[in-house]
Z-matrix of the N, CA and C atoms (Angstrom, degrees):
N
C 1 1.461
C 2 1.534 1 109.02
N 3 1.133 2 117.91 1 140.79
C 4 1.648 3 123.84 2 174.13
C 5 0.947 4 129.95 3 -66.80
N 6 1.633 5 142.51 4 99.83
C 7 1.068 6 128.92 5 -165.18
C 8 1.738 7 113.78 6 -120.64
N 9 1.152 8 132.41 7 20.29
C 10 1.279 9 144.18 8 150.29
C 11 1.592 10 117.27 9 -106.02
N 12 1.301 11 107.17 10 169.09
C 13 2.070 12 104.41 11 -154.08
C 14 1.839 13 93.38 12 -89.50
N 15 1.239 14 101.24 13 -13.64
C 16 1.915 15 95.30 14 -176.91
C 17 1.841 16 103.89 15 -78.09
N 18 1.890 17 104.74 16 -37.75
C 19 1.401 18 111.04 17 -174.37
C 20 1.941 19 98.05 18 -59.90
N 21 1.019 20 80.39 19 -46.52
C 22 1.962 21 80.06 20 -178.98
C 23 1.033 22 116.82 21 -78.07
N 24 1.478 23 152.13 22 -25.64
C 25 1.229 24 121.45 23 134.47
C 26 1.445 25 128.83 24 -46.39
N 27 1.276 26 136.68 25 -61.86
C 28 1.431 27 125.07 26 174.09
C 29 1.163 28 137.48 27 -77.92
N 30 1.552 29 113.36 28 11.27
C 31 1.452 30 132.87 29 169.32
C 32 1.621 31 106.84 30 -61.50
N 33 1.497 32 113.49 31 126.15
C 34 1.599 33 99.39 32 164.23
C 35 1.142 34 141.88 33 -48.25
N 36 1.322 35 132.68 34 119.12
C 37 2.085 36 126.32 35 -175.74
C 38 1.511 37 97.23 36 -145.43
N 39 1.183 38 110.85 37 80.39
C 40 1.478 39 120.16 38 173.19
C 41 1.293 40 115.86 39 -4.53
N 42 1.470 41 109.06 40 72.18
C 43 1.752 42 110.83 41 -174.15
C 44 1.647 43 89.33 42 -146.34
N 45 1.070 44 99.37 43 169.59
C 46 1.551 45 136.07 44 -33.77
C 47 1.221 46 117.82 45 -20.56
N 48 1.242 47 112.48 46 178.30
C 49 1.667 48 121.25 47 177.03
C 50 1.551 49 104.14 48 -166.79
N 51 1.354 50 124.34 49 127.85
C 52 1.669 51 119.60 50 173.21
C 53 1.430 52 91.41 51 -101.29
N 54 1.430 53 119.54 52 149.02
C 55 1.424 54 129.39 53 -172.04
C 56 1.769 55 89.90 54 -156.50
N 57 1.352 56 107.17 55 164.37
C 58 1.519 57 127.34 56 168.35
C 59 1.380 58 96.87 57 -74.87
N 60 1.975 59 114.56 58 115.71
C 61 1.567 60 116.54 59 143.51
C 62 1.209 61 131.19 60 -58.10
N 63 1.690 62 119.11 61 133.14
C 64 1.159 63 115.64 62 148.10
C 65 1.235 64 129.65 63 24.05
N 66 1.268 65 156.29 64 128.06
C 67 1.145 66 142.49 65 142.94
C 68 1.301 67 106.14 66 -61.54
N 69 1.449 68 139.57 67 -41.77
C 70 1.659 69 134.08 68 150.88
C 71 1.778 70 125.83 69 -23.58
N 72 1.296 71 88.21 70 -43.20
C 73 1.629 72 103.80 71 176.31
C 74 1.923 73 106.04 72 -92.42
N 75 0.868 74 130.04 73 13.38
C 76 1.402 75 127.73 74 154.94
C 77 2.097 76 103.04 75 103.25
N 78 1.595 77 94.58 76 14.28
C 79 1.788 78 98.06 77 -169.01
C 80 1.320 79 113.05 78 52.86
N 81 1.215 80 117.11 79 -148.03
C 82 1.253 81 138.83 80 -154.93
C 83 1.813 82 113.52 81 28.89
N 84 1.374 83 109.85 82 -173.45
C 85 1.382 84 118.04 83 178.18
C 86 1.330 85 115.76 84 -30.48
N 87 1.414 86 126.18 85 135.98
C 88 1.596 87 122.02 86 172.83
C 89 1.725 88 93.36 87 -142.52
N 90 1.004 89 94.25 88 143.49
C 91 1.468 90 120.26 89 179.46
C 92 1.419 91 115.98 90 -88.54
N 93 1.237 92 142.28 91 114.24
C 94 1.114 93 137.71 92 -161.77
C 95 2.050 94 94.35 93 -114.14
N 96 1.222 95 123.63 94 80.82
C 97 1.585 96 113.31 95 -175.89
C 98 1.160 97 121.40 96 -68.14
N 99 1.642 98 102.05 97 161.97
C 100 1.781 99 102.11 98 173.79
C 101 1.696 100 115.05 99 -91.50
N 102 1.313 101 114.22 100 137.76
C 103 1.506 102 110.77 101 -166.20
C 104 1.238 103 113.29 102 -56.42
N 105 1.227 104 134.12 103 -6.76
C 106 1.547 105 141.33 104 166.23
C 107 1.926 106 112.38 105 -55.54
N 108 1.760 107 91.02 106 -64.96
C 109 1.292 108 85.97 107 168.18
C 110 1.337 109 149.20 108 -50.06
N 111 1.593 110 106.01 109 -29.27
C 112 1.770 111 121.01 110 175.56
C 113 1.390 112 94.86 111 -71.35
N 114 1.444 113 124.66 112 -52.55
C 115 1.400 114 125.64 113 -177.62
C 116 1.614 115 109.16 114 -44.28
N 117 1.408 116 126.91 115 -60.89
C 118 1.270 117 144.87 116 167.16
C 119 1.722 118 120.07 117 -29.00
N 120 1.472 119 107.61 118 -44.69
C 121 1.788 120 122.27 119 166.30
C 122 1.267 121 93.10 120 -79.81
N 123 1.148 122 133.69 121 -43.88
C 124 1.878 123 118.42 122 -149.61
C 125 1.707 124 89.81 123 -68.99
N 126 1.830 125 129.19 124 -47.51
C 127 1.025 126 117.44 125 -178.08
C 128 1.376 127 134.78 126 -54.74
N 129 1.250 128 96.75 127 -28.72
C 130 1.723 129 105.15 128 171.46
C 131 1.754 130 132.62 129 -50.17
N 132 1.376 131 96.77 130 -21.44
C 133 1.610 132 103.65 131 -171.09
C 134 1.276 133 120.76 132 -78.52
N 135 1.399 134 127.18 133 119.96
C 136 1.673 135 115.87 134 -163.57
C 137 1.427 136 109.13 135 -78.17
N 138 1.163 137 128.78 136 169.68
C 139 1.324 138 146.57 137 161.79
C 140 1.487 139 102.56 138 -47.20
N 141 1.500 140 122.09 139 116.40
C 142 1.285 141 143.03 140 -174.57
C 143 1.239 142 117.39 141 78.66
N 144 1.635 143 119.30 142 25.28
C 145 1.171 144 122.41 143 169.31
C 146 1.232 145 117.67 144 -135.37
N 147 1.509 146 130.14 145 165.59
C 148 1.420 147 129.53 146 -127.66
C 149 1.993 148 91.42 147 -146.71
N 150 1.190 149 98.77 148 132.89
C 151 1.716 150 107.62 149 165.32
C 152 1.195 151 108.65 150 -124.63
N 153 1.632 152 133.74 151 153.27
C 154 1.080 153 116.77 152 160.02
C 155 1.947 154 106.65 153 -120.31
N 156 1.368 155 111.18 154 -173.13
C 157 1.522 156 86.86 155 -172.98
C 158 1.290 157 103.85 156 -97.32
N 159 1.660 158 155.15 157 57.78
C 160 1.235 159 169.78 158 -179.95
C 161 1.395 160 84.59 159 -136.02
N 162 1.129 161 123.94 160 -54.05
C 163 1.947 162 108.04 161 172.09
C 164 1.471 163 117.55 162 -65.99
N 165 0.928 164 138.70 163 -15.03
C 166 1.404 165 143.45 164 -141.39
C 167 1.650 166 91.02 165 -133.43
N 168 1.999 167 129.48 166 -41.19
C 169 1.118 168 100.38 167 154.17
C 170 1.684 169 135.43 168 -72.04
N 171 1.535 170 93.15 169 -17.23
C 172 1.785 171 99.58 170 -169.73
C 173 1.857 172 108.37 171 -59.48
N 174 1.341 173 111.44 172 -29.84
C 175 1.678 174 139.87 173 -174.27
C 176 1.848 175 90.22 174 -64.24
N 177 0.889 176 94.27 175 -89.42
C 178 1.742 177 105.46 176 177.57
C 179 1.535 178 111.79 177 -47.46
N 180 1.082 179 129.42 178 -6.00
C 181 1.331 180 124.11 179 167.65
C 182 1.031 181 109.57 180 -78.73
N 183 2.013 182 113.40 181 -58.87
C 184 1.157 183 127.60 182 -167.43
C 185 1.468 184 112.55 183 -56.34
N 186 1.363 185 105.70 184 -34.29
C 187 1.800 186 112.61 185 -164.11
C 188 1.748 187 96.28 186 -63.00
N 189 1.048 188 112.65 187 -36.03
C 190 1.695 189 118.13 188 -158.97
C 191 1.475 190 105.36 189 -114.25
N 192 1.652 191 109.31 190 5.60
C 193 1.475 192 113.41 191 143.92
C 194 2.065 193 100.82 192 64.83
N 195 1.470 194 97.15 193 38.42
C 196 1.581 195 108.84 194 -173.67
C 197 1.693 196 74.59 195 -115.24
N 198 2.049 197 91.50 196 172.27
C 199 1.070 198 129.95 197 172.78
C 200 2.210 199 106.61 198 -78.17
N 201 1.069 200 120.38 199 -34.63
C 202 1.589 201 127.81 200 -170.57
C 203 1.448 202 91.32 201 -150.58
N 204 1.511 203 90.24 202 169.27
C 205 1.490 204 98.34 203 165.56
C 206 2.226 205 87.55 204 -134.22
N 207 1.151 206 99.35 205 165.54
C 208 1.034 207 113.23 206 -158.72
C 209 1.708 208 114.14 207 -60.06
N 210 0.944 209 147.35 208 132.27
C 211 1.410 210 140.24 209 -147.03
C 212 1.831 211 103.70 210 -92.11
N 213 1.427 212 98.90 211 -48.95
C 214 1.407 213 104.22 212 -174.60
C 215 1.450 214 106.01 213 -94.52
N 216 1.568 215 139.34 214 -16.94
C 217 1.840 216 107.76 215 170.14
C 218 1.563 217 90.50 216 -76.76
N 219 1.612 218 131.76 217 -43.25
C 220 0.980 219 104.44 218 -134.38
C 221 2.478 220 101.87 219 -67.96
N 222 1.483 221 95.73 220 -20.64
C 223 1.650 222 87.29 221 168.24
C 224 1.430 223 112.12 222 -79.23
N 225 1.162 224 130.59 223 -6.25
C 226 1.313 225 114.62 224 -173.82
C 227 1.871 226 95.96 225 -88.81
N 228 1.111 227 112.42 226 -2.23
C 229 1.508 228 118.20 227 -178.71
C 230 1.866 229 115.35 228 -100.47
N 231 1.113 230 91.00 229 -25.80
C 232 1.315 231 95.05 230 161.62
C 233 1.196 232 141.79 231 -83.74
N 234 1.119 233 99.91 232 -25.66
C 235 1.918 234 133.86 233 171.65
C 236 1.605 235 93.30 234 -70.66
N 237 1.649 236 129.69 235 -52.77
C 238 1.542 237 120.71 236 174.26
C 239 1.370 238 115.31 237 -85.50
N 240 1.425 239 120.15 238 6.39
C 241 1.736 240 105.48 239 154.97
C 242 1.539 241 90.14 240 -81.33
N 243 1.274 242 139.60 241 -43.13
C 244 1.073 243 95.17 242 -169.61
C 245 1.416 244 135.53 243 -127.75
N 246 0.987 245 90.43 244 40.08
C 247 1.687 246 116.42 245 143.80
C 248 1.530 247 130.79 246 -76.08
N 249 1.064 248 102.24 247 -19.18
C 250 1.744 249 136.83 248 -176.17
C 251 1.620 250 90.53 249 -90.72
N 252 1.298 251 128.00 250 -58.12
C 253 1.859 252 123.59 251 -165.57
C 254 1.859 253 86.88 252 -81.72
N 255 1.238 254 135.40 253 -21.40
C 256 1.748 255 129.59 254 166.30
C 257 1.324 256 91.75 255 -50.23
N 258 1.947 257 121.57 256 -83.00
C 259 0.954 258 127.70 257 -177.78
C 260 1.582 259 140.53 258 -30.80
N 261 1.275 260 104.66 259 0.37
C 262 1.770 261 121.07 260 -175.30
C 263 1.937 262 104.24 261 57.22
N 264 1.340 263 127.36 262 11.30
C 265 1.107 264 124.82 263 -166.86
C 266 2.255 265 100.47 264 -85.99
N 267 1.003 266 97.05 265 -23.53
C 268 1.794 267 109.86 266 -172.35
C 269 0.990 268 127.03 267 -134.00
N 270 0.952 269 141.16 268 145.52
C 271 1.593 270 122.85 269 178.94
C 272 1.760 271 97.52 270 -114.48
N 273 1.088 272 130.25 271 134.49
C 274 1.626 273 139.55 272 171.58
C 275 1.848 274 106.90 273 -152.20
N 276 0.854 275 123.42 274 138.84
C 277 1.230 276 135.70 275 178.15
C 278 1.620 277 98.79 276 -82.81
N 279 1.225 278 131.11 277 60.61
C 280 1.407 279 142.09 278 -152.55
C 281 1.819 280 88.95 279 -79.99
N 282 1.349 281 114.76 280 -29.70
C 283 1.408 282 96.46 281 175.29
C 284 1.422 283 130.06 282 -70.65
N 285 0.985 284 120.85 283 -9.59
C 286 1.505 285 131.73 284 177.81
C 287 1.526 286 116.69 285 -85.44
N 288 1.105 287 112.90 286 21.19
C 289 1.393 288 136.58 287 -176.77
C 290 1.810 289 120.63 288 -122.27
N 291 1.493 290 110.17 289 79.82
C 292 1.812 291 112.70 290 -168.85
C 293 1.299 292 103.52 291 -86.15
N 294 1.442 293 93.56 292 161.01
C 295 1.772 294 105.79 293 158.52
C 296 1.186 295 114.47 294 -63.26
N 297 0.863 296 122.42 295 -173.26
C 298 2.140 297 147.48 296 168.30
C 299 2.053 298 83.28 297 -47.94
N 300 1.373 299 84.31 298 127.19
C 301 1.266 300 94.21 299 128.85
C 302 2.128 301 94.66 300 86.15
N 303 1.221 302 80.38 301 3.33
C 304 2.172 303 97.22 302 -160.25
C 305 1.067 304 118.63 303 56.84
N 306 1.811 305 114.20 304 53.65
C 307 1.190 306 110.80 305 170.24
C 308 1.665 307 122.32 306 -109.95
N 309 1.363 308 114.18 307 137.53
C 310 1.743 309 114.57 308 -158.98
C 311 1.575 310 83.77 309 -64.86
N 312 1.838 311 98.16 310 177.68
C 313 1.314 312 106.48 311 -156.43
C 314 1.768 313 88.63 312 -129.81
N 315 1.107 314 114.06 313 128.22
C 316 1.416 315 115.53 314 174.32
C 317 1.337 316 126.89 315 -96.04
N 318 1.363 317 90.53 316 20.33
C 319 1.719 318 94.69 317 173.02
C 320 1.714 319 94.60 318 -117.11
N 321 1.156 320 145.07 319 25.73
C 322 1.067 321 147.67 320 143.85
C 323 1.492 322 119.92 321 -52.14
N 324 1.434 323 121.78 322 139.47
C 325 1.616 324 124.21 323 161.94
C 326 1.803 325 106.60 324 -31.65
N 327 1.416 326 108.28 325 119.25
C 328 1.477 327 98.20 326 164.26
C 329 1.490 328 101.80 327 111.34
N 330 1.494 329 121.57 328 -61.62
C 331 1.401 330 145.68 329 -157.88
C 332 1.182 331 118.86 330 82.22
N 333 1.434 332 121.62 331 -154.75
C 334 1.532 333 124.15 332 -163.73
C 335 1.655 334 109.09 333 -72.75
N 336 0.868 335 117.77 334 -14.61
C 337 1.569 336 150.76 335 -179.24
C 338 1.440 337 100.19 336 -63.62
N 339 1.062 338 126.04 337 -96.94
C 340 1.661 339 138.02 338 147.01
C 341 1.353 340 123.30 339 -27.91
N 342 1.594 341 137.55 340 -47.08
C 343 1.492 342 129.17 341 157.04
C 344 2.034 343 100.14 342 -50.76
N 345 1.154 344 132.45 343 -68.60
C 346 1.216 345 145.82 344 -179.94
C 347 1.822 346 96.63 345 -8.17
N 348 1.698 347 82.82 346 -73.60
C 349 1.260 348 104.99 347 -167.33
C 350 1.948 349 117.97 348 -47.32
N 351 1.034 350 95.90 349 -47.27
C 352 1.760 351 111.29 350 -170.65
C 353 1.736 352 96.91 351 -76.39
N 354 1.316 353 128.75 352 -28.69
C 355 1.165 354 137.42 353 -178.05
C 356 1.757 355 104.41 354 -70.59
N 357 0.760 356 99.13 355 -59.68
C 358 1.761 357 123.01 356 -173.39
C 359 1.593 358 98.25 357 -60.05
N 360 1.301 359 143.38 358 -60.83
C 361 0.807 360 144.60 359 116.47
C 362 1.487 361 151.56 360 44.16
N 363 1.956 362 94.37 361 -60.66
C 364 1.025 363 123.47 362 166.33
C 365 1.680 364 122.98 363 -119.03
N 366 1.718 365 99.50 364 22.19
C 367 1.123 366 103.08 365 164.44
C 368 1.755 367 113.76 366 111.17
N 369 1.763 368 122.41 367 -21.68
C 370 0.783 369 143.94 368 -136.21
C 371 1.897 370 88.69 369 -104.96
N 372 1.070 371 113.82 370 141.66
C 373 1.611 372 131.38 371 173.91
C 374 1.734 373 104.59 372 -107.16
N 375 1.595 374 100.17 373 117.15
C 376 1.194 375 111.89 374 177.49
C 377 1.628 376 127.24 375 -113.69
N 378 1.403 377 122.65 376 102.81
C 379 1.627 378 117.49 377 -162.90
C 380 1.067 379 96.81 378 -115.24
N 381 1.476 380 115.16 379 172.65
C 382 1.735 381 124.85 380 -171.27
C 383 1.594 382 111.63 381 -115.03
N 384 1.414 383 107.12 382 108.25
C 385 1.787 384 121.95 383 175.57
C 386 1.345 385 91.23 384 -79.29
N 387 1.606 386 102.56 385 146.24
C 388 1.592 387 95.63 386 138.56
C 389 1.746 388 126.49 387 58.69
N 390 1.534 389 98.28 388 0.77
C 391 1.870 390 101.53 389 179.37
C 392 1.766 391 89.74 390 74.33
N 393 1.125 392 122.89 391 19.40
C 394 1.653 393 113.14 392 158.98
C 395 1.511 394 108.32 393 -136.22
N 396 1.337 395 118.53 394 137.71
C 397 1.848 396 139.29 395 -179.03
C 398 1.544 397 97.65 396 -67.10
N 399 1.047 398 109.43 397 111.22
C 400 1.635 399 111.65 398 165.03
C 401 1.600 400 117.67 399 -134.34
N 402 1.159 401 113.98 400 153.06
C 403 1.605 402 120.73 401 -173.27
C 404 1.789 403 102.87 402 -71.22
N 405 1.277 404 120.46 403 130.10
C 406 1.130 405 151.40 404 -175.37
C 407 1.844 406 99.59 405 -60.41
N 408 1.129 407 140.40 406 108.84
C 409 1.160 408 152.27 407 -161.55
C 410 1.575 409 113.94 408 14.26
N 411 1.752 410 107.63 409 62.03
C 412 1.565 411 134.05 410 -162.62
C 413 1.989 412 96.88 411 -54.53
N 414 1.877 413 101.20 412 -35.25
C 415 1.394 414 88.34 413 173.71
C 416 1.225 415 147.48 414 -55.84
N 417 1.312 416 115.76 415 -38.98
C 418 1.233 417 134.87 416 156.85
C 419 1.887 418 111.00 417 -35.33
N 420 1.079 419 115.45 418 -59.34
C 421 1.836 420 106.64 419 162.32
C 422 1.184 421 125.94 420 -73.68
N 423 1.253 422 141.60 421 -7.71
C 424 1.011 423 119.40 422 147.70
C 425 1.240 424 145.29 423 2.69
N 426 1.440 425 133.54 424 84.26
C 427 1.399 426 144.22 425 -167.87
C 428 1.433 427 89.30 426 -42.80
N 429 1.380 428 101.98 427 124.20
C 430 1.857 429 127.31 428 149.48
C 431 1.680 430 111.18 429 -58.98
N 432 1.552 431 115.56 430 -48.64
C 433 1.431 432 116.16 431 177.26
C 434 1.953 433 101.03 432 -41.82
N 435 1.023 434 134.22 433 -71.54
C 436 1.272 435 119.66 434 170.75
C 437 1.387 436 151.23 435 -38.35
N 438 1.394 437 81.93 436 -19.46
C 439 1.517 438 107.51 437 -171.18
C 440 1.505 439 106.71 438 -88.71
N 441 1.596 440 114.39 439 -47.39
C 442 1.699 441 122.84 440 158.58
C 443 1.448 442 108.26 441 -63.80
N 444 1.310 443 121.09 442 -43.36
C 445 1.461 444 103.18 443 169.00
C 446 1.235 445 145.57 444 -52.13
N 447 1.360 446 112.41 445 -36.31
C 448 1.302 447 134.15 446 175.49
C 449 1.585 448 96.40 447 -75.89
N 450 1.070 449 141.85 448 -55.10
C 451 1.349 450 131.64 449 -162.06
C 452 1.665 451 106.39 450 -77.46
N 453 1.357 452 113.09 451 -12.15
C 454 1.537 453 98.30 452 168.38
C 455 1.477 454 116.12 453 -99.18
N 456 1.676 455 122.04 454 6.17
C 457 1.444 456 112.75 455 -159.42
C 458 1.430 457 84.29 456 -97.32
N 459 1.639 458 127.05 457 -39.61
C 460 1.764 459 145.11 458 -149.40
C 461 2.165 460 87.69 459 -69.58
């Protein structure tokens, strides 16, 4: 059994997998990814640029030609890339990767404290909505790599 975050990403788990969403999640096709792949987008994002995971599922939808890709593996996969770049096993700039809305993720190595930090860092202005830390007009960075990606998979 795998017990480091790199063994569990590249451990076999019959994934991908397309399955029927939720009717909560809007039905149709849902993409169930393999944690390799989220790992695989998270590397793509350059230094001073920003993903969030609504970009990172829209990518994995498109690749597997579904309606969604799954909301909760694909963060629980992102949360073990980077636990995996804690672990010295990967290297991914896992912080450049927000929630909805560009909000840091406090289940990151460190916490919001440490995303802040690596964000700030790279140039990025971080203010507080709502009692939550979010990147200061996060749209504007938006990785282009996604943006060409997505328009060649559609």
């Amino acid at each position: 059994m795998a017990s480091t975050a790199i063994e569990k990403i590249y451990a076999h788990h019959d994934l991908p997998k397309v399955k029927r969403a939720p009717e909560v999640w809007g039905g149709g096709a849902m993409v169930i990814p393999h944690p390799r792949q989220v790992l695989e987008i998270m590397k793509t994002v350059p230094c001073g640029e920003l993903v969030t995971l609504d970009e990172i599922r829209q990518v994995l939808a498109d690749d597997h030609q579904s309606d969604i890709a799954c909301p909760m593996t694909t963060g629980m996969f992102v949360s073990l890339a980077a636990k995996a770049h804690s672990e010295l096993s990967v290297v991914v700039a896992y912080w450049r990767t927000l929630k909805k809305k560009g909000e840091l993720n406090p289940k990151f190595p460190g916490g919001l404290e440490d995303h802040r930090k690596r964000l700030e860092a790279e140039g990025h202005r971080i203010v507080t909505r709502r009692d939550k830390l979010v990147v200061e007009n996060f749209r504007n960075a938006i990785t282009q790599v996604l943006v060409i990606r997505q328009d060649r998979v559609r």
